[in-house]
C-alpha positions as CSV (number, residue, x, y, z in Angstrom):
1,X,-192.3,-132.0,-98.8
2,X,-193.3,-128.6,-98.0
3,X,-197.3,-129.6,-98.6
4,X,-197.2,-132.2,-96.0
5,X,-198.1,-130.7,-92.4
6,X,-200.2,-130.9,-90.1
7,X,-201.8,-128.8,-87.1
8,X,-201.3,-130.7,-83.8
9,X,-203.1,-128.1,-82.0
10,X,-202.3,-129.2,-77.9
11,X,-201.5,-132.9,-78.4
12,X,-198.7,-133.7,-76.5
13,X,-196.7,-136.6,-77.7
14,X,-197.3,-139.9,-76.5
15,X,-200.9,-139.3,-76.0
16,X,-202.0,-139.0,-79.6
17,X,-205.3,-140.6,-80.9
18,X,-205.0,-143.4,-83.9
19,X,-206.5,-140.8,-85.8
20,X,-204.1,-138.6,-85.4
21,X,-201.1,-141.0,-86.0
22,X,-202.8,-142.6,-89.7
23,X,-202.8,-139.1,-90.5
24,X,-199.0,-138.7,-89.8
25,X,-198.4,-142.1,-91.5
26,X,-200.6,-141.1,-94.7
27,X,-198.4,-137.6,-94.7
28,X,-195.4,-139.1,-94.2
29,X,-195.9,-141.7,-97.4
30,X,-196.9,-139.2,-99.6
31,X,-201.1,-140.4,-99.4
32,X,-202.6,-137.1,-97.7
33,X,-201.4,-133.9,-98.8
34,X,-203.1,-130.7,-97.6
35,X,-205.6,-132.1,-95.1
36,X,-207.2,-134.8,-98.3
37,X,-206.4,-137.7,-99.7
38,X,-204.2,-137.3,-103.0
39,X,-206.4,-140.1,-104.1
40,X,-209.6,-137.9,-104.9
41,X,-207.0,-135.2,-106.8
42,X,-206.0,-138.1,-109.0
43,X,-209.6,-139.7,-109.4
44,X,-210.6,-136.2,-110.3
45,X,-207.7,-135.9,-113.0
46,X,-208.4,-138.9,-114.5
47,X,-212.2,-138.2,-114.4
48,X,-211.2,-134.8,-116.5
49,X,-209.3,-136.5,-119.7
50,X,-212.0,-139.2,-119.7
51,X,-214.5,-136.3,-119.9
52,X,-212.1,-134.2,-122.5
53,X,-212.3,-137.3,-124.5
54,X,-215.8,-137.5,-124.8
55,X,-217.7,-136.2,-128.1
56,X,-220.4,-134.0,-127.0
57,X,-222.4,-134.7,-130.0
58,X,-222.4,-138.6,-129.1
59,X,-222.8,-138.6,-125.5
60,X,-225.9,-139.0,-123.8
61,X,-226.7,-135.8,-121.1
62,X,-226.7,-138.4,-118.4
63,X,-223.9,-140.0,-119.0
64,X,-222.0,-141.2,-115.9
65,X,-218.0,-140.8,-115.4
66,X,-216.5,-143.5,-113.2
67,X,-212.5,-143.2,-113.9
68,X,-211.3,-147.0,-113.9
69,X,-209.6,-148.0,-110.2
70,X,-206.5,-149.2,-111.9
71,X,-206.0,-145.7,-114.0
72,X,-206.7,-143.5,-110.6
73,X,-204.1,-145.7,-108.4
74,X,-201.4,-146.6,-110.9
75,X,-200.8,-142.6,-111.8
């Protein structure tokens, strides 16, 4: 729990935007971590081993990596 923070510079309580409060929220259950979404750390993981996978003599240089939806939120 020591990565979830946030600076509140001069927002008193009670008067916070709804920005400000899905940010809390989204800290609080673990979804932003560090000012990001953990969501594009995962999609970027998962992105990696598909690309580790790949065979560099078989892959075309344009080749596209999409890591599957279900992989990136189910990790």
């Amino acid at each position: 729990m020591a990565d979830r923070e946030m600076n509140l510079d001069g927002e008193e309580a009670g008067k916070w935007k709804e920005e400000t409060r899905r940010a809390l929220a989204e800290i609080a259950l673990g979804v932003r971590e560090r000012g990001h979404l953990v969501y594009w750390d995962t999609y970027r993981d998962v992105g990696y081993e598909i690309y580790e996978s790949l065979d560099p003599e078989t892959t075309p240089p344009d080749y596209e990596i999409i890591p599957p939806e279900p992989r990136v939120v189910g990790m």
